[in-house]
C-alpha positions as CSV (number, residue, x, y, z in Angstrom):
1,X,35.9,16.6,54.5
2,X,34.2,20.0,53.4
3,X,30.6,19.7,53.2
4,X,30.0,20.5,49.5
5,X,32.5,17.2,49.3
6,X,30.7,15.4,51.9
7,X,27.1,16.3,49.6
8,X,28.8,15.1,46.0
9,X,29.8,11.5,48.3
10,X,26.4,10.9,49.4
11,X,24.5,11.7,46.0
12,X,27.4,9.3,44.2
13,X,26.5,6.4,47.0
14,X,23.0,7.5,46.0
15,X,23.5,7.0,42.2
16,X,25.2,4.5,42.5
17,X,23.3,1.5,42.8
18,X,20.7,3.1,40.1
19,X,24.2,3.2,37.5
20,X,24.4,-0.7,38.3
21,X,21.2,-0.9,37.9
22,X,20.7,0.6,34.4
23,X,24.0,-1.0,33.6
24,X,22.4,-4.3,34.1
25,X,19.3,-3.4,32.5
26,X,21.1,-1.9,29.2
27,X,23.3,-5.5,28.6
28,X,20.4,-7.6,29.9
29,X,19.1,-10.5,28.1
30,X,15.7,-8.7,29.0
31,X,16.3,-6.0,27.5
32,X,17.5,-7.4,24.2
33,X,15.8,-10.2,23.4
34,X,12.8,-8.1,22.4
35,X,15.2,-6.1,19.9
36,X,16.7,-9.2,18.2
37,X,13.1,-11.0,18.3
38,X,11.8,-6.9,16.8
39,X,15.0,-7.0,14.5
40,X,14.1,-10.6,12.8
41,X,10.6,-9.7,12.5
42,X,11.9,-6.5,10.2
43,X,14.1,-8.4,8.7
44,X,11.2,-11.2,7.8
45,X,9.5,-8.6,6.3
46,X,12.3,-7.3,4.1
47,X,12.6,-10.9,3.1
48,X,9.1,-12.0,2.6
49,X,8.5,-8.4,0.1
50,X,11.5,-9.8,-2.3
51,X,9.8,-13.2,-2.8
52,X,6.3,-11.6,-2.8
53,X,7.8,-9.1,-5.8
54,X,9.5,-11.8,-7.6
55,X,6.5,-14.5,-7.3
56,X,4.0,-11.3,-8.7
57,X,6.1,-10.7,-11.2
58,X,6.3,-14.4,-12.4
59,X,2.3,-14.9,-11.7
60,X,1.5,-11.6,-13.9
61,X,4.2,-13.3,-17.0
62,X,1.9,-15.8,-17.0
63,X,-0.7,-14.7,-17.4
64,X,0.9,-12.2,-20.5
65,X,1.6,-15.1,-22.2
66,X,-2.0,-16.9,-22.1
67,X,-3.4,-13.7,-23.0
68,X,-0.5,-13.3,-26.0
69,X,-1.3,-17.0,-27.5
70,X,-2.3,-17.3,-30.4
71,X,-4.8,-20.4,-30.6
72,X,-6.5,-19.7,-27.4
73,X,-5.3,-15.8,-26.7
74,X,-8.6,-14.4,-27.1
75,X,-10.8,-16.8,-24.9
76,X,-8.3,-17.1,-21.8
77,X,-9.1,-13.2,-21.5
78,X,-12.3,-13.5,-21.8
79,X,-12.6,-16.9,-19.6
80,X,-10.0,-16.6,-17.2
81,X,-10.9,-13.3,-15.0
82,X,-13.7,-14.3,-14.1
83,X,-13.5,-17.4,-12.9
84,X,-9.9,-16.3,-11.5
85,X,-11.9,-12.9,-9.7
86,X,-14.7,-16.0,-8.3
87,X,-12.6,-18.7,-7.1
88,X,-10.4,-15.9,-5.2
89,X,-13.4,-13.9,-3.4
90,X,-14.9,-17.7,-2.3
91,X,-11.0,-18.5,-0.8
92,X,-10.7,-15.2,0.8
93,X,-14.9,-15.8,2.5
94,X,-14.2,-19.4,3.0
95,X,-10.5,-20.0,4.7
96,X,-9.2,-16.3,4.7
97,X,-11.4,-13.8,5.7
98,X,-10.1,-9.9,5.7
99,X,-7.8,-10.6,3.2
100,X,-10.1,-9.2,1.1
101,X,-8.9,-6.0,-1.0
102,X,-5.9,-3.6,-0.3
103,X,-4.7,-4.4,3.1
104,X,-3.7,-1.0,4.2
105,X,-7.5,-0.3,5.7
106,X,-6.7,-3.3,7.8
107,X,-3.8,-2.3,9.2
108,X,-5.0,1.5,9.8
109,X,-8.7,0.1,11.7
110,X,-6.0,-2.6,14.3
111,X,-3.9,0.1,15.0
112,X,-7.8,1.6,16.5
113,X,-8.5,-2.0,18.3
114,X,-8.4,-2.2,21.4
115,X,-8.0,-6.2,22.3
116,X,-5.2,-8.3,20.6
117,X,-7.9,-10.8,19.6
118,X,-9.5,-8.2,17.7
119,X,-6.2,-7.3,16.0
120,X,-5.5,-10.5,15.3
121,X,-8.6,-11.4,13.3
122,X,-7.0,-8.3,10.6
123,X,-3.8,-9.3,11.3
124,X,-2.6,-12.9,11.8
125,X,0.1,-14.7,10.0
126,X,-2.9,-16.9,8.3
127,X,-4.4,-13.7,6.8
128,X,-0.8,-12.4,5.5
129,X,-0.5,-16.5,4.2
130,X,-3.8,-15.9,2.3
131,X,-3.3,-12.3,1.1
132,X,-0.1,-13.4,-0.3
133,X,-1.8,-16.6,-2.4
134,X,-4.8,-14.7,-3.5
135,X,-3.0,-11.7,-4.6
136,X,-1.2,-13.9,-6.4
137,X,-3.6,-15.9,-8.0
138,X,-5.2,-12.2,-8.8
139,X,-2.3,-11.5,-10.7
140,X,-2.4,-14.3,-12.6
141,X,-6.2,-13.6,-13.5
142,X,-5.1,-10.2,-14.6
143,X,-6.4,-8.3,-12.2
144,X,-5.6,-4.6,-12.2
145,X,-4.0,-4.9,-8.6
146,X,-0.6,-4.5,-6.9
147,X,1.5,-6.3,-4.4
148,X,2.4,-2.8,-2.3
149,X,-1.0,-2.7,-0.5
150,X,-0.8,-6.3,0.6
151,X,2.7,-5.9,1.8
152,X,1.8,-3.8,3.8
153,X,-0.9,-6.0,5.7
154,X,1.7,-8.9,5.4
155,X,4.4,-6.5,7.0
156,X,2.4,-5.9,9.7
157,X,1.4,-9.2,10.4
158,X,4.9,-10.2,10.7
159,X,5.5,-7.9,13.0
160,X,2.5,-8.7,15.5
161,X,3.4,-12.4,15.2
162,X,6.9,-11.7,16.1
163,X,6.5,-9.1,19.0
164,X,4.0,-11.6,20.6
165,X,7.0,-13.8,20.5
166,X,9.4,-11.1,22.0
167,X,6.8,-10.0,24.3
168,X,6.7,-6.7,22.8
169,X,3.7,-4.4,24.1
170,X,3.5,-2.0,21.5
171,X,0.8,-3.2,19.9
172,X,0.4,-0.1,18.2
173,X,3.7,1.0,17.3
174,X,4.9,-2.5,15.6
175,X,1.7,-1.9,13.2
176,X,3.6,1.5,11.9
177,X,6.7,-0.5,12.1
178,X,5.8,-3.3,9.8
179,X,3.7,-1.3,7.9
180,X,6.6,1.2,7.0
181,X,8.7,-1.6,6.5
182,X,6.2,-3.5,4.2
183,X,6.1,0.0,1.9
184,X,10.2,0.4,1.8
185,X,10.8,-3.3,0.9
186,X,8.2,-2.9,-1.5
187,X,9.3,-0.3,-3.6
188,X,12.5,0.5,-2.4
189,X,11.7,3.6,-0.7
190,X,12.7,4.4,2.5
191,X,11.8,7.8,3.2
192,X,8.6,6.9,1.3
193,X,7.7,4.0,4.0
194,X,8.2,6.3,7.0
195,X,6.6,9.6,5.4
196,X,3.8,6.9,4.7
197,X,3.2,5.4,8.1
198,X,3.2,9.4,9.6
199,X,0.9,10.7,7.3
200,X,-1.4,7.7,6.1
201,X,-1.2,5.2,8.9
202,X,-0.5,7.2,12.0
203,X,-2.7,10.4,11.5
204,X,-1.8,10.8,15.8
205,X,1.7,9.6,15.5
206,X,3.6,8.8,18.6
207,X,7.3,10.2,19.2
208,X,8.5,7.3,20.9
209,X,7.7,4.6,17.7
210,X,10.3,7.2,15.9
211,X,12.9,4.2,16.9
212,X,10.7,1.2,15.6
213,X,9.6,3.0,12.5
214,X,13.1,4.0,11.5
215,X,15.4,0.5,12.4
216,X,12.2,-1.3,11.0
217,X,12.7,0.5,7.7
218,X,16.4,0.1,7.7
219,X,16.6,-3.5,8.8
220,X,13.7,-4.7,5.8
221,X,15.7,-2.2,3.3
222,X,18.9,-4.1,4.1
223,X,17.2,-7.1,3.6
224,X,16.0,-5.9,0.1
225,X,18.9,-4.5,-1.1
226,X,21.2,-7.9,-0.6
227,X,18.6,-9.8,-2.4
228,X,17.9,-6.9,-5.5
229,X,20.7,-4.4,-5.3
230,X,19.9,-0.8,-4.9
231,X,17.4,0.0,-7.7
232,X,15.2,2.8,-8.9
233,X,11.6,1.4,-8.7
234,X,11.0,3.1,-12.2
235,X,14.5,3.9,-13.6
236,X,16.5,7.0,-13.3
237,X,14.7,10.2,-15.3
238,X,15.8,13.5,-15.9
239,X,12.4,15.2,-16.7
240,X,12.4,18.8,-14.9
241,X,9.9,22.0,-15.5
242,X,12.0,24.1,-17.2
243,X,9.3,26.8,-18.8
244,X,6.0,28.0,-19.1
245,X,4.8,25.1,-20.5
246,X,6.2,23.1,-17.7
247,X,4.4,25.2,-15.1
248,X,1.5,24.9,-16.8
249,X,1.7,21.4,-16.6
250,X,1.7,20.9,-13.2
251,X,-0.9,23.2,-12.5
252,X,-3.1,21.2,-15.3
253,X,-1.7,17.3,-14.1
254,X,-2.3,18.4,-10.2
255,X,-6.1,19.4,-10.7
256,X,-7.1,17.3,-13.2
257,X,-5.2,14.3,-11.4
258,X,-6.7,15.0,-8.0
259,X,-10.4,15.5,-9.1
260,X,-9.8,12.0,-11.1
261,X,-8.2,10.2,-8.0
262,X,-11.0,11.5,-6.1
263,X,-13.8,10.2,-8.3
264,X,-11.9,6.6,-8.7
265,X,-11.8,7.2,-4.3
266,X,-15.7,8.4,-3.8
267,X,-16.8,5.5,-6.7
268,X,-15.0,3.0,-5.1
269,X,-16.0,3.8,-1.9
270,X,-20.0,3.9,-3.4
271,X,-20.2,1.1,-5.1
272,X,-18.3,-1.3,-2.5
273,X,-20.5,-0.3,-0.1
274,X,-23.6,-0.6,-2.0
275,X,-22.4,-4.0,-3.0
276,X,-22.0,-4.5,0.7
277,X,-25.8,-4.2,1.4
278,X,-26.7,-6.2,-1.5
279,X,-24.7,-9.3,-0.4
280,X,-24.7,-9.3,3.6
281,X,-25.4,-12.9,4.3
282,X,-25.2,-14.0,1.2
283,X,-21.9,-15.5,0.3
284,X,-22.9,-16.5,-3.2
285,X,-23.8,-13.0,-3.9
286,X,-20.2,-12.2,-3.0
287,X,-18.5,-14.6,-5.0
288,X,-20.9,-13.9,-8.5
289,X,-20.2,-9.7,-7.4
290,X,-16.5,-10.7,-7.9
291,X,-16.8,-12.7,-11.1
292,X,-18.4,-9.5,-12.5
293,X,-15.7,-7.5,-12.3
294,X,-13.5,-10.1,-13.3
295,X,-15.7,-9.7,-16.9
296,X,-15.9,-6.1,-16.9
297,X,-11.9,-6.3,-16.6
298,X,-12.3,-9.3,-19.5
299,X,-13.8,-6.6,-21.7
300,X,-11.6,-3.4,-21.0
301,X,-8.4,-5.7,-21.3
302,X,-10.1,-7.3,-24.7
303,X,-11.3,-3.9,-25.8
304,X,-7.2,-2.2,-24.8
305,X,-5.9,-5.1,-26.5
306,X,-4.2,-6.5,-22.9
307,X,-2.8,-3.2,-22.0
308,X,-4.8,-2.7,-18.8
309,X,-4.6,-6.3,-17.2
310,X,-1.6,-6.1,-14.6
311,X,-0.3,-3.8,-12.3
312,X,0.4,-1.4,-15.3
313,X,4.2,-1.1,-14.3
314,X,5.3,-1.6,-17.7
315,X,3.0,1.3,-19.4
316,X,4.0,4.0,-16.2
317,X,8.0,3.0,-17.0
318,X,7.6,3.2,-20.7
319,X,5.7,7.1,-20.1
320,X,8.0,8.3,-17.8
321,X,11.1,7.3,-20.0
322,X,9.1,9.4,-22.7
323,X,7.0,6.9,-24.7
324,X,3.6,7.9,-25.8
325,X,0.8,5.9,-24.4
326,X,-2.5,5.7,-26.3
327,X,-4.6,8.6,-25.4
328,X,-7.4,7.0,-23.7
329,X,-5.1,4.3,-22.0
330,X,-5.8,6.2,-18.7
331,X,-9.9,5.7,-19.0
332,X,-8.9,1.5,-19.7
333,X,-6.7,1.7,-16.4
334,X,-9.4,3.5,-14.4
335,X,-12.0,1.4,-14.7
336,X,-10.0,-1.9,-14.8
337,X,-8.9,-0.9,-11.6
338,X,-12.4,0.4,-10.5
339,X,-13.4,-3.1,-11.0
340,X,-10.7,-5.2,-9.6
341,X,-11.4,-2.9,-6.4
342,X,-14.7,-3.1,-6.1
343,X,-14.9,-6.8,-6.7
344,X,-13.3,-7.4,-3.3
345,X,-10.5,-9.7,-4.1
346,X,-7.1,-9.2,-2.7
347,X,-4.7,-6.9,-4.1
348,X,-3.8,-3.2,-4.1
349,X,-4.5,-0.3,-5.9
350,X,-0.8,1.7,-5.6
351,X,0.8,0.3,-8.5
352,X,-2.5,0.5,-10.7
353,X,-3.1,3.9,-9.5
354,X,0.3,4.9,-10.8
355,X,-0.4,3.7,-14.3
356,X,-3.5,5.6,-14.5
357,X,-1.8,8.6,-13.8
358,X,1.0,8.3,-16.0
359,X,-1.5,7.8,-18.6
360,X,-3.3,10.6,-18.0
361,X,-0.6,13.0,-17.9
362,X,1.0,11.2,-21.3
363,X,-2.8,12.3,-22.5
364,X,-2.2,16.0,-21.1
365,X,1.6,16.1,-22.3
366,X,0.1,15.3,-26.0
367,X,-2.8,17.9,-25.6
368,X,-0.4,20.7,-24.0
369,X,2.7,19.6,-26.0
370,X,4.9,19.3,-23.1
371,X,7.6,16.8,-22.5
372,X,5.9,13.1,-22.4
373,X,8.4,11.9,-19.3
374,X,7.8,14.8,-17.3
375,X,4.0,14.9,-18.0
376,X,3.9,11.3,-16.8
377,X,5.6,11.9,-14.1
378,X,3.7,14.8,-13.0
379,X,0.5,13.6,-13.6
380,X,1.4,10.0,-11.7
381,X,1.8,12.2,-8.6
382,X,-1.8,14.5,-8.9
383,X,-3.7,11.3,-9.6
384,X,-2.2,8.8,-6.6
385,X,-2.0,12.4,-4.3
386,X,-5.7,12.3,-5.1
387,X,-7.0,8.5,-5.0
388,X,-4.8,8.2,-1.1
389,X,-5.2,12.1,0.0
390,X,-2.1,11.6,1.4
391,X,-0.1,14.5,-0.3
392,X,3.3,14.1,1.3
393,X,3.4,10.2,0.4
394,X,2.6,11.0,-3.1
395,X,5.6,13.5,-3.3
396,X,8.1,11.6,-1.6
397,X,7.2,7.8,-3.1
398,X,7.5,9.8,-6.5
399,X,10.9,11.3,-6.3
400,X,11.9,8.2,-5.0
401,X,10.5,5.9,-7.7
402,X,12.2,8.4,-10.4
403,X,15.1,9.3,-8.5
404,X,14.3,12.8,-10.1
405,X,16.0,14.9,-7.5
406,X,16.1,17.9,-9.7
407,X,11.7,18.0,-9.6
408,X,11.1,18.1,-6.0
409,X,9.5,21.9,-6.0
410,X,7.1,21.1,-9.1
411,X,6.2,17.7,-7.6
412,X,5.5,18.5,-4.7
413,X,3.6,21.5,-5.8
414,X,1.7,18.8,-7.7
415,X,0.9,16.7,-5.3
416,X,-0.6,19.8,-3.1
417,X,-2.9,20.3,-6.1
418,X,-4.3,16.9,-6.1
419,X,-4.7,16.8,-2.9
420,X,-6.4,19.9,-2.3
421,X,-8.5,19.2,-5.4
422,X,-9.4,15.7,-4.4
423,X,-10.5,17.0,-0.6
424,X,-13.0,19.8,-2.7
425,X,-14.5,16.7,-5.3
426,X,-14.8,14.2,-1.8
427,X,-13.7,14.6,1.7
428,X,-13.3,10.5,2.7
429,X,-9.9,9.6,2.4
430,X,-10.3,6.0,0.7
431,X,-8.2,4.1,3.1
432,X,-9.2,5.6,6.4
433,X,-13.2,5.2,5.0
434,X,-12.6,1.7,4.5
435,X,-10.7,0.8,7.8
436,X,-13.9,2.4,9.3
437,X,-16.0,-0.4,8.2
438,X,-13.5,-3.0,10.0
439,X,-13.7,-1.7,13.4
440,X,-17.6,-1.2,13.1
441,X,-17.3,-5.2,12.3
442,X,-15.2,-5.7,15.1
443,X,-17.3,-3.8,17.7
444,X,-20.4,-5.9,16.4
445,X,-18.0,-8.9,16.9
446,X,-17.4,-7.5,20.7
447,X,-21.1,-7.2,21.5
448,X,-22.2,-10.1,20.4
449,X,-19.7,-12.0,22.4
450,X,-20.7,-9.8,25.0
451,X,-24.7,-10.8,24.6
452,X,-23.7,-14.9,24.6
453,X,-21.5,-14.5,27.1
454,X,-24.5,-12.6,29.5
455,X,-27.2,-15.4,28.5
């Protein structure tokens, strides 16, 4: 035997043991039972946002049709938010605490944790049981609130549970993953959901959760798509820039829909921390806090004649197919949603936040005579780019929700205004802000346990 022959024999005996080896490892049960375990958990989460979306939907027909009688119409919209905006702030202290608001500040401030206790207090399958009721039950106080924040706290809880289960390690990485999912289920977006957990949830993404983000995405879209069908989270529109004046509106809808996100952002951010102070240790204070901005959004829903109550999909569907919305429908939307926010009860602010903006670019369209679908559409994109400063979400979760393929350059042009807009009016992304205040709870949590356990 020649000796280059006699080399390549010993580096084959070499290799192969370590080929058995890998072989073994590949077809393992090991090695798979954390994929199937991973794989369910998606799929959970794909299944969990359908029933959520249906349930929401039912809980906010409910409450239409109170609001829309004719003996009692007047008083349930006056009587029921607040008591509703109460009774789910003392649930969410009492049996369910950080359920409180969107969920997506959660999700970002466990992803910064460090011990699974810690992420488990933000992300349990108790909290996702909770955020799902009380969201529900703000819903059906008509609450300016959406589902899409909460599934993604809920999708990531699923995910935790179920990775504890498969004895997953990733701590980190199935938070993207179920968050992602939670977001593609949610709205039918895939690209959205992983755009959304690069820019907004991972700000230091990771290359190796490229596999979990992608199969969690696919897996919980699957699971939506058998139960709903492949649907356009707003309908199919045809709105493109196709002049001056079109230009001019995306220029107009990008600033003034950034500087607007950013002063909902920057008030919100204000007023729930002043509220904060004012009620530490004080759970009553927390609960009447709540039950006034259930009456503040009593009086804006009274004074818009029920237009603002709700997640507002019905008003941002009905602008972007080219109706008309009242001109100060947008100002109603705000400061419903303001209030729902700062009152601390469960819910989101993604589906609100899209109403406002296609109400304010409906108000631009009529003031600059563009086209009413494309104004909406436009304008949805500079407001949400500037209330989440996430400018990348904001174009992709549009074209998506539109299925406007033929307005990518001018909305994503928009959505770079808003956001560059929104970063000049105030710096503090809302979400990341928030999730700020979590971890500063938990590491006060730490050292206390710390102090008792020294004495």
């Amino acid at each position: 035997m020649s000796k280059p022959d006699s080399v390549r024999s010993r580096s084959r005996l070499r290799r192969a043991p370590m080929l058995r080896r890998s072989r073994v490892a590949l077809w393992s049960r090991r090695a798979w039972r954390p994929r199937l375990v991973f794989w369910v958990g998606a799929l959970s989460v794909g299944l969990t946002s359908v029933i959520f979306a249906k349930l929401a939907d039912g809980a906010q027909a409910l409450f239409a049709s109170l609001a829309s009688s004719p003996g009692y119409g007047t008083a349930a919209m006056l009587l029921v938010p607040p008591l509703g905006f109460a009774l789910s702030s003392y649930l969410a202290l009492t049996y369910f605490p950080n359920s409180q608001g969107s969920g997506i500040p959660q999700a970002i401030a466990a992803r910064h944790l460090e011990t699974p206790a810690e992420r488990r207090r933000l992300l349990s399958l108790r909290v996702g049981f909770g955020k799902i009721v009380l969201t529900l039950l703000g819903l059906l106080s008509g609450a300016s609130i959406g589902r899409e924040g909460p599934t993604v706290q809920v999708g990531a809880a699923i995910m935790m549970a179920v990775g504890r289960a498969g004895g997953a390690i990733h701590a980190r990485g199935l938070i993207l993953a179920g968050s992602a999912a939670g977001i593609a289920a949610a709205f039918n977006t895939p690209l959205a959901g992983i755009v959304f957990a690069i820019e907004e949830m991972g700000r230091a993404y990771e290359a190796r959760t490229n596999g979990l983000v992608i199969s969690a995405v696919v897996v919980a879209g699957l699971a939506s798509l058998a139960l709903t069908g492949n649907y356009t989270y707003f309908g199919e529109s045809e709105a493109s820039v196709a002049s001056a004046s079109g230009w001019l509106l995306v220029v107009v809808c990008g600033v003034l829909g950034g500087a607007a996100g950013a002063l909902f952002s920057a008030g919100a951010l204000r007023l729930m921390r002043r509220l904060r102070r004012w009620t530490k240790g004080a759970p009553r204070r927390v609960v009447g806090a709540a039950a006034l901005g259930g009456l503040v959004v009593a009086l804006t829903g009274l004074a818009s004649g029920g237009t603002t109550f709700g997640t507002g999909y019905e008003q941002a569907r009905a602008a972007i197919e080219g109706a008309t919305l009242p001109p100060l429908y947008f100002v109603g939307k705000f400061l419903a949603g303001l209030a729902s926010m700062v009152s601390g009860i469960p819910g989101g602010i993604f589906a609100p936040s899209l109403a406002v903006g296609a109400g304010l670019g409906s108000t631009v369209g009529l003031v600059l005579g563009g086209g009413a679908g494309l104004a909406a559409i436009l304008g949805m994109t500079g407001y949400f780019a500037g209330v989440v400063q996430a400018p990348m979400t904001a174009f992709v979760i549009i074209i998506e929700m539109t299925g406007n393929q033929a307005n990518v350059v001018p909305v994503m042009l928009t959505a770079l205004l808003g956001f560059g807009t929104a970063r000049l009016v105030s710096g503090a992304p809302l979400y990341h802000s928030l999730s700020r205040d979590y971890v500063a709870d938990a590491l006060r949590q730490r050292r206390a346990d710390e102090a008792r356990g020294g004495a």
